[in-house]
C-alpha positions in Angstrom: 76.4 80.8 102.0 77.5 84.0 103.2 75.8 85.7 99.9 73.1 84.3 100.7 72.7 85.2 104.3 73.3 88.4 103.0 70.6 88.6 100.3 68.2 86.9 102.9 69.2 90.4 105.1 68.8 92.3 102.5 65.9 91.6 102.1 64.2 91.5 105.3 65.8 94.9 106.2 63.5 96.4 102.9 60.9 94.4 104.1 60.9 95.9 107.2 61.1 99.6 105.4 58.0 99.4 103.7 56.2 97.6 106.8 57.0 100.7 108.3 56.4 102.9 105.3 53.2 101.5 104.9 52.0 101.8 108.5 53.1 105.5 109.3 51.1 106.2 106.2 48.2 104.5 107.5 48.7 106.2 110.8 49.2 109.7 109.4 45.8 109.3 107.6 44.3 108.0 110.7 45.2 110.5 113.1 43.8 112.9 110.7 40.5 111.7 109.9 39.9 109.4 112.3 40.3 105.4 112.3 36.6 104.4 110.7 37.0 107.1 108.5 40.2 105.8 106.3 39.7 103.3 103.9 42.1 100.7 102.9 42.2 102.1 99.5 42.9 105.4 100.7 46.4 103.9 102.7 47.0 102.1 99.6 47.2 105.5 97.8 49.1 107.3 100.1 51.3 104.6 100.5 51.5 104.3 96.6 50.8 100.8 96.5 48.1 98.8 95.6 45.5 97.2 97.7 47.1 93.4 97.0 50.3 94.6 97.8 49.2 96.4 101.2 47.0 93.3 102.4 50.2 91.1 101.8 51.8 93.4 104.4 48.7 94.0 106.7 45.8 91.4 106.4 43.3 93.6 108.1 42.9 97.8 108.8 43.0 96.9 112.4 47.2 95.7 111.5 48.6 98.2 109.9 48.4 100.2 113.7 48.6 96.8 115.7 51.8 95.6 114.4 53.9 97.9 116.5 53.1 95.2 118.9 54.3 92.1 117.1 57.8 92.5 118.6 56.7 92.6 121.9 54.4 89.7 121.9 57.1 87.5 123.2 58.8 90.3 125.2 58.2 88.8 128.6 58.7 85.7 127.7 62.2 86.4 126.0 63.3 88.2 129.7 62.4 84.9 131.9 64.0 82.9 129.1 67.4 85.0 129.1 67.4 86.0 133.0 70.8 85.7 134.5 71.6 82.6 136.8 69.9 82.7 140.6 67.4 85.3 139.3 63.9 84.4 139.3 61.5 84.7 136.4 59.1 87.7 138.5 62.7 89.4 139.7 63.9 89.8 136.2 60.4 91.0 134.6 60.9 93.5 137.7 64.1 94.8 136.5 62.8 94.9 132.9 59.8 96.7 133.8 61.8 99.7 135.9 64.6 99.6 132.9 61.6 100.1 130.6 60.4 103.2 132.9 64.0 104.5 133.0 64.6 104.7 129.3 60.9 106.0 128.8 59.5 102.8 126.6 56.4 103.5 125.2 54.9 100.2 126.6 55.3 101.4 130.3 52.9 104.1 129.4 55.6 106.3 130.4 56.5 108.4 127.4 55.7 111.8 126.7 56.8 112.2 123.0 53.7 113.8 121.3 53.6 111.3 118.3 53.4 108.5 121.4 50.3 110.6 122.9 49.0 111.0 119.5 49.3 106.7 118.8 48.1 106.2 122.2 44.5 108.2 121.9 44.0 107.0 118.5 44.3 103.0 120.0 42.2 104.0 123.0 39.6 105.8 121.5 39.0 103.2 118.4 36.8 99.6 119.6 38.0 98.1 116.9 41.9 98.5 118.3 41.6 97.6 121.8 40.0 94.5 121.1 42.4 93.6 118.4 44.8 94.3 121.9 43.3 92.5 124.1 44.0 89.8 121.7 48.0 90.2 121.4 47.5 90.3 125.2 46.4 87.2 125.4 49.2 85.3 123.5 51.6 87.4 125.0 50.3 86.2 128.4 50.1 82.1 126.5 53.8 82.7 125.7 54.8 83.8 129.3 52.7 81.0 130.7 54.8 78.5 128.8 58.2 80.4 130.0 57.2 79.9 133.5 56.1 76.4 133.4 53.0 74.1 132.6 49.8 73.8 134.2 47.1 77.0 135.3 49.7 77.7 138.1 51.5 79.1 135.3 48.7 80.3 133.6 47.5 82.2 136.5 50.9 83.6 137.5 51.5 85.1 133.6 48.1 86.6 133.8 48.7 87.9 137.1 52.1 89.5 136.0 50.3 91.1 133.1 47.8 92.4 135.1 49.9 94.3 137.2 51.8 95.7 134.4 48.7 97.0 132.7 47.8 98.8 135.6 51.2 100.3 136.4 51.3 101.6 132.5 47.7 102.5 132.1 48.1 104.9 135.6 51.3 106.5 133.7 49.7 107.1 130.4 46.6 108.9 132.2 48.8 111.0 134.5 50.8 112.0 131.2 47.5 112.3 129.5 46.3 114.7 131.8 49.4 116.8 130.8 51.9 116.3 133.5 55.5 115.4 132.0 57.0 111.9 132.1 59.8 113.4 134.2 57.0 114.6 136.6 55.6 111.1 136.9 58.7 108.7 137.1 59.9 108.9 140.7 55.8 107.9 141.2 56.1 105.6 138.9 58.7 103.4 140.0 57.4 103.8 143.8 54.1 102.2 142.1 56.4 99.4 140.0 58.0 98.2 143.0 54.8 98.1 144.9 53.2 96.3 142.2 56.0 93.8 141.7 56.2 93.6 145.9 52.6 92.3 146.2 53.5 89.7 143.1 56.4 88.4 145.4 54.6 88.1 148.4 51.6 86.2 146.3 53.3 84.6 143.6 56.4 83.3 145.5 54.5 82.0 148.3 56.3 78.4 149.3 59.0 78.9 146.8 63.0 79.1 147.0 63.0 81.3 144.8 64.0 79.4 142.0 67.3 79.2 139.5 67.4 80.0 135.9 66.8 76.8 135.3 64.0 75.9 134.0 60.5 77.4 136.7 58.0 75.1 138.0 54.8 76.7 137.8 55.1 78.3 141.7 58.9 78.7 141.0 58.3 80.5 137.5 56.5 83.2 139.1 58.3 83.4 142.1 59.3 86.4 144.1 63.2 87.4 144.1 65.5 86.6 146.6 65.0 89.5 148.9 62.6 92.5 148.4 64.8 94.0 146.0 65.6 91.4 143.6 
């Protein structure tokens, strides 16, 4: 058994290698030419694979930039899931979003590495990407839904969440855009964050007792924290 947990790692880690290889190819090329103007082929070649192979790995063009998000499709989700007991689902998401800030993650929009800039205007300047987005969006948002609960209360509290995420990151990347330095924008940014996440409490955690680790009803799930600060 333990041989073959350890061929099943194996290979999983080289399949994770040439996911990457093949998508920083793809990348390269598009950040050099432009998006529309890269053909599948043309990855496939610089790649050195063939088209079969690279489809296998990436089913459309539009995936071989869009699968940086596949591990964080579940993200939120995965923080209400493993939140600490007596914290509440919208108190933990907090604490993950201002970790996220701290250590400069990419998906707070605050990050001012230039091959992060360089990903970031090739996803918002291509159509083609941010709607592919807005989709992983939308079954990230599902996924939370079903960690907070059942029912549109849930539904409505996810998308909520999300909402005020976008914002907080989209506000960061255009500040950083604009050329000032993630260092510059931080303190800013976490005065924004616990803003944003303030206004959640007071409107998502109307009525509630905050909630346990428990389990969330759909008012409970996206419940405030117990006290402003969480």
């Amino acid at each position: 058994m333990s041989g073959d947990t350890g061929e099943m790692g194996l290979r999983e880690r080289k399949k994770r290698r040439t996911y990457q290889a093949i998508s920083e190819a793809a990348i390269g090329l598009f950040l050099e030419k432009g998006f529309d103007k890269v053909s599948v082929a043309e990855v496939a070649a610089a790649a050195e694979i063939s088209k079969p192979t690279l489809f296998r790995y990436f089913p459309t063009k539009e995936d071989l930039v869009l699968h940086r998000f596949a591990d964080h499709e579940d993200e939120s989700a995965r923080v209400v899931a493993g939140r600490g007991e007596g914290v509440t689902p919208l108190a933990a998401l907090r604490a993950h979003f201002l970790d996220g800030l701290e250590r400069r993650d990419p998906v707070t929009g605050l990050n001012d590495h230039p091959a992060v800039l360089a990903f970031h205007r090739l996803l918002y300047g291509t159509p083609s990407l941010i709607a592919r987005a807005y989709g992983y969006q939308e079954r990230s948002e599902k996924i939370l839904a079903g960690a907070l609960g059942e029912g549109v209360g849930a539904a409505l509290g996810a998308g909520q969440i999300f909402a005020v995420q976008r914002v907080l990151a989209m506000e960061n990347w255009r500040r950083i855009a604009a050329g000032e330095s993630a260092d510059a924008v931080w303190p800013d940014a976490v005065e924004a964050a616990e803003l944003g996440f303030r206004q959640l409490e007071r409107g998502l955690g109307a009525g509630t007792g905050g909630g346990s680790s428990e389990g969330a009803s759909p008012t409970e799930g996206a419940g405030g924290s117990q006290g402003e600060g969480g």
